[in-house]
N, C-alpha and C positions, 0 to 999 in steps of 0.2 A: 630737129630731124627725128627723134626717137620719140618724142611725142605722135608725131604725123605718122611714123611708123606703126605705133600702139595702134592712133584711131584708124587708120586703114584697116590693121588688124578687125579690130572690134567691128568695123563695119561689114564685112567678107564675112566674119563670122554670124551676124547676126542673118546676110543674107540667104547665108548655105543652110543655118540651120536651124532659126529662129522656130519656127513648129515644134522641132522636135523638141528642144529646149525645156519649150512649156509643158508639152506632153511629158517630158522627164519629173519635170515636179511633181505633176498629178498626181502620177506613179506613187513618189516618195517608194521607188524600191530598197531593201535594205541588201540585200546581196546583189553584185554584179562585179565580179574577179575580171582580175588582168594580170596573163602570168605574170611572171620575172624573166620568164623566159622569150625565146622566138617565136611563131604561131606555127602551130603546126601546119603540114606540107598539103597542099591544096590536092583534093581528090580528082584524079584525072580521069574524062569517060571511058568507057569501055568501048569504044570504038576508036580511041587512040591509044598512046604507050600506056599499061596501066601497072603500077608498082608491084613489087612482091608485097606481100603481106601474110604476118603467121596465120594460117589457118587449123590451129590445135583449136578452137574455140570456133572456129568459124559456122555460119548456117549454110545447114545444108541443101544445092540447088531444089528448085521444086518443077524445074524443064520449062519453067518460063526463062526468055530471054532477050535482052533488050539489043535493038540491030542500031539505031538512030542515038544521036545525044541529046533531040526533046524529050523522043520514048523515054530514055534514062533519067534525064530531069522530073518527069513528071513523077517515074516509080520512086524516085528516091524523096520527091516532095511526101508525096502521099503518105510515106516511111515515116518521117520525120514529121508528119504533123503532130500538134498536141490534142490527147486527147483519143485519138487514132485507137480504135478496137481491133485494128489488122492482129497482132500479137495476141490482146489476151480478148476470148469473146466476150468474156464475163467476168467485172469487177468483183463478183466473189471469189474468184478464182486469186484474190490478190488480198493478200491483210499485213496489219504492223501488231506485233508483238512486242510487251513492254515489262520490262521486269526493272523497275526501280529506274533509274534515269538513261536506263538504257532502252535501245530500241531497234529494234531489225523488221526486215521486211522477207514476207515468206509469199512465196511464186508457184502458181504451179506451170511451173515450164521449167526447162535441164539446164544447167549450168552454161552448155552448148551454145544455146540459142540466146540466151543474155548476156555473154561474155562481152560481144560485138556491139549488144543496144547498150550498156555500159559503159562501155570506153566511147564511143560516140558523147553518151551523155555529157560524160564530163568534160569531152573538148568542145560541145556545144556552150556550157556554162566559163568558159572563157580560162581552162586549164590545161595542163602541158601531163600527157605520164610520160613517167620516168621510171618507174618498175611496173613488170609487167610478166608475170608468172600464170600462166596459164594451168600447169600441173598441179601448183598449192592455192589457184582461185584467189591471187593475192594482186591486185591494182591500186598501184599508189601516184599520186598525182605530183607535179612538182611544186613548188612554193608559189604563192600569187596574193597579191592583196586585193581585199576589196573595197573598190571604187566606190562606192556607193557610203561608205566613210568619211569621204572627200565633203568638207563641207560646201553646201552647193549655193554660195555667195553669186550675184552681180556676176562679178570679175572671173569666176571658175566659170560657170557656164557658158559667158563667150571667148573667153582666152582658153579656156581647156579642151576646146576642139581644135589650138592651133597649138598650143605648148602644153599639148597633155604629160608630157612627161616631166613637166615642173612641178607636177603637183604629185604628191605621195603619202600613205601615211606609214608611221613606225610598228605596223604590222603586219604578219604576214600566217596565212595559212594554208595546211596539208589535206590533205584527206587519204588514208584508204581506204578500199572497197575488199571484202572477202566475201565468195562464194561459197558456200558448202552445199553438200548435195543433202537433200531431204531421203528419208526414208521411202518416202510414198512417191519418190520420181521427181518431187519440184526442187527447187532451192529456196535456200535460204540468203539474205545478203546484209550485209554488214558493214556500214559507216562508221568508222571513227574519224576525229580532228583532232590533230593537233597546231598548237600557235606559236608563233614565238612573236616579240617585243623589242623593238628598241629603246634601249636606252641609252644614258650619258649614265658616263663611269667616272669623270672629274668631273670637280666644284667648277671652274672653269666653263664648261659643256664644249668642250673642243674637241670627247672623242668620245665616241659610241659604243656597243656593242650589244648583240644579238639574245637575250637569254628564254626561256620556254616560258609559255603560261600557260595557264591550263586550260582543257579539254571546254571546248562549249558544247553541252548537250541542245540545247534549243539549235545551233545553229547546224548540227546534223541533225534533227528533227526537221530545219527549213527542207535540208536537200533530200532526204529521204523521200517527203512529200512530193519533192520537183519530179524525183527519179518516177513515183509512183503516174504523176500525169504523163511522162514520159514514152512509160509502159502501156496507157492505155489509161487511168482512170480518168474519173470526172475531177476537178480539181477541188469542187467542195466537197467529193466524198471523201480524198484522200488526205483536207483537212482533217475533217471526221475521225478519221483514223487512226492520223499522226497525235491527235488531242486526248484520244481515249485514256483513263482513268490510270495510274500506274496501279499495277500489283503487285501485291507484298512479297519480299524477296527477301528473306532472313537471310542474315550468313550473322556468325561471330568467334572470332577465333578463342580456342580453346585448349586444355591439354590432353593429348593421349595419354594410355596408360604407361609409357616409361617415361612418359613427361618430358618428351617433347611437342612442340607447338605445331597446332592444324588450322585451320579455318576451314569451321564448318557450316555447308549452303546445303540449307532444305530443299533441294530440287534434284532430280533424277539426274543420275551420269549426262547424257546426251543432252542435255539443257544447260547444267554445269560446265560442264567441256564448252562449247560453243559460245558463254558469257564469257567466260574464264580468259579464250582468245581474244575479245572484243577489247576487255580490261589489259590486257597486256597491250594492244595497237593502242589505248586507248594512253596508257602511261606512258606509254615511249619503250619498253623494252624491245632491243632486237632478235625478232625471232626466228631461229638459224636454221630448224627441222621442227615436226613436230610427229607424234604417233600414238594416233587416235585408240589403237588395240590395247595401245598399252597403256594411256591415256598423261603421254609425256610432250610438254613441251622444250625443247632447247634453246635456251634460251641464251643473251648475254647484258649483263648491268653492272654500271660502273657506281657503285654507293660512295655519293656527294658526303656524307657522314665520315667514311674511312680515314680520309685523310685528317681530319680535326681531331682524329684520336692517337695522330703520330707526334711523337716528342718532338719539339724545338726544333728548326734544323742547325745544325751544326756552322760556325764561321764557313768552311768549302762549302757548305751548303748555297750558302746564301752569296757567297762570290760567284756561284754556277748560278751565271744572268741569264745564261742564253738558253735555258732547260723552260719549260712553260710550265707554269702550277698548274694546266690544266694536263699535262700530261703524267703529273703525279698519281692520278686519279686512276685507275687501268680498268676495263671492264672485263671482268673474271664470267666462266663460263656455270650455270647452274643449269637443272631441271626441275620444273614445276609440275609435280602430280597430280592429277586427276583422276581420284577412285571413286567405284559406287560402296556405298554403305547403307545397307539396305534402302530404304527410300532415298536416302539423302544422300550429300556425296562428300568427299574429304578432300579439300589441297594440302600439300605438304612441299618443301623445298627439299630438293637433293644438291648433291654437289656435282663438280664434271662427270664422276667417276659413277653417278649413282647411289652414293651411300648418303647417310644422312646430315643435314647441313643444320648447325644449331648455333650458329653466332648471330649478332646483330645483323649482320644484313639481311641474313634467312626472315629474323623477325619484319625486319621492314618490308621486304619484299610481301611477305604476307599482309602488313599495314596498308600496302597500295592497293593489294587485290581488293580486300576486305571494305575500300572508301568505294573502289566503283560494286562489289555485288552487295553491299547490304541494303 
């Protein structure tokens, strides 16, 4: 019976969706996420109940307005086409800037008016937010894998339209987005990832768990580019773009004159400050305030080092089962400075209080900075 079962399956399946299947292949897409989460809440027209929604970012009406739910259908098609010059008339009005493996994307249009085309984007690409700060321009998505990992066998392409959720793989990732306002009116925007991995922790392989890997630049360079057709470009100009040359970004840490340690980036404050954030999303540090005048970040990090530098624990120690080692670890509050030095600019670590931090962790924290701006 469970045979008969299968091939019913497989049959149903192949009928429903045997085209697309094949068109899937062609593809060979390499990204295509599916949160972890629920999907988000389906957009009701405006000619029935329509939700609250924050409007600190929102665009502002233009006194067109839609009475019917074709009408609305069609404005919101038109919106969401790709490619779509409604937003920006002119693809030069849109570039990616590249300083070492990093990369952002500079708009000339306000923070305002892409708040909205951004969070769209990303629940378009098959993601969930979960934070959602408007006043610090900070949009963070929630955990999701990609599908597109799935190795696409026989048996996956017609059973994973009826038992998709059998199939999984052992990774998962994040994204944030940060706005900053440009000087000259536009913005600025700002992709980082982070990942994490499953693994198996016993010989055995009877239990799992979750640990971080690192940052993929190439695959926020994919979505940079997505964001960019998003916005309005051609899609091979905004390869173009994302592929342009890197340029040279010195940083290397050094010592001041009372000998303590700096890292120092040959790039102007305002170019420094702006990598400087990207590198902290980009490590995982949680960033709790920040102040651009003064060019501080607040920061918080838990140094994986600290604890291997604690003595033995003691017999109570080790009878204390029900304490987690991972809670040994505490994440202490620092500040990351950000100053101009005539051309160039200086980081330095402070501690809660503002004064100066010079143990190991200050050095390390300066080692992470220094892997993403050199």
């Amino acid at each position: 019976m469970r045979r008969l079962a299968v091939a019913a399956s497989v049959a149903i399946a192949l009928v429903a969706g045997g085209c697309k299947t094949a068109t899937d292949l062609l593809e060979g897409k390499k990204v295509d996420y599916k949160s972890a989460g629920s999907l988000p809440p389906l957009e009701i027209p405006p000619d029935l109940t329509t939700p609250s929604r924050d409007n600190r970012y929102a665009v502002p009406e233009t006194g067109k307005s839609t009475a019917t739910l074709s009408g609305y259908q069609a404005d919101r098609s038109q919106q969401a086409k790709p490619g779509s010059t409604a937003l920006l008339p002119s693809v030069d009005r849109m570039r990616v800037e590249r300083a070492g493996t990093q990369r952002w994307l500079v708009v000339q249009e306000p923070p305002e008016k892409l708040w909205p085309l951004v969070k769209d984007f990303w629940q378009e690409n098959g993601f969930l937010i979960q934070v959602e700060v408007a006043e610090a321009g900070v949009m963070e998505t929630d955990w999701a894998e990609n599908r597109a990992k799935i190795p696409q066998d026989m048996i996956r392409n017609v059973l994973g339209k009826i038992l998709d959720q059998v199939y999984s793989t052992p990774e998962r990732d994040k994204f944030r987005t940060r706005l900053e306002r440009g000087g000259d009116g536009g913005s600025e925007i700002y992709l980082s990832h982070r990942g994490m991995i499953e693994v198996y922790v016993t010989e055995g392989k009877d239990k799992t768990m979750w640990q971080p890997r690192p940052a993929d630049p190439e695959l926020e360079a994919e979505f940079l580019r997505r964001l960019m057709v998003r916005l309005g470009a051609r899609d091979e100009k905004a390869k173009q773009q994302v592929a342009v040359a890197a340029q040279p970004a010195r940083a290397s840490i050094n010592k001041s004159g009372d000998g303590r340690e700096l890292l120092e980036v040959q790039e102007p404050f305002d170019r420094a400050w702006r990598r400087v954030g990207l590198a902290l999303d980009r490590v995982g540090f949680t960033v709790e305030d920040r102040d651009r005048q003064k060019g501080l970040y607040y920061v918080r990090y838990a140094d994986p080092e600290a604890d291997k530098k604690k003595e033995s624990p003691g017999l109570l120690d080790r009878l204390a089962f029900w304490r987690s080692d991972d809670a040994k670890v505490k994440a202490e509050q620092y500040r990351v400075q950000v100053r101009s030095a005539s051309s160039n600019s200086e980081i330095v670590v402070l501690n809660k209080d503002g004064g100066a931090e010079q143990s190991s962790t200050a050095h390390r924290i300066l080692t992470l900075l220094h892997e993403q701006l050199k």
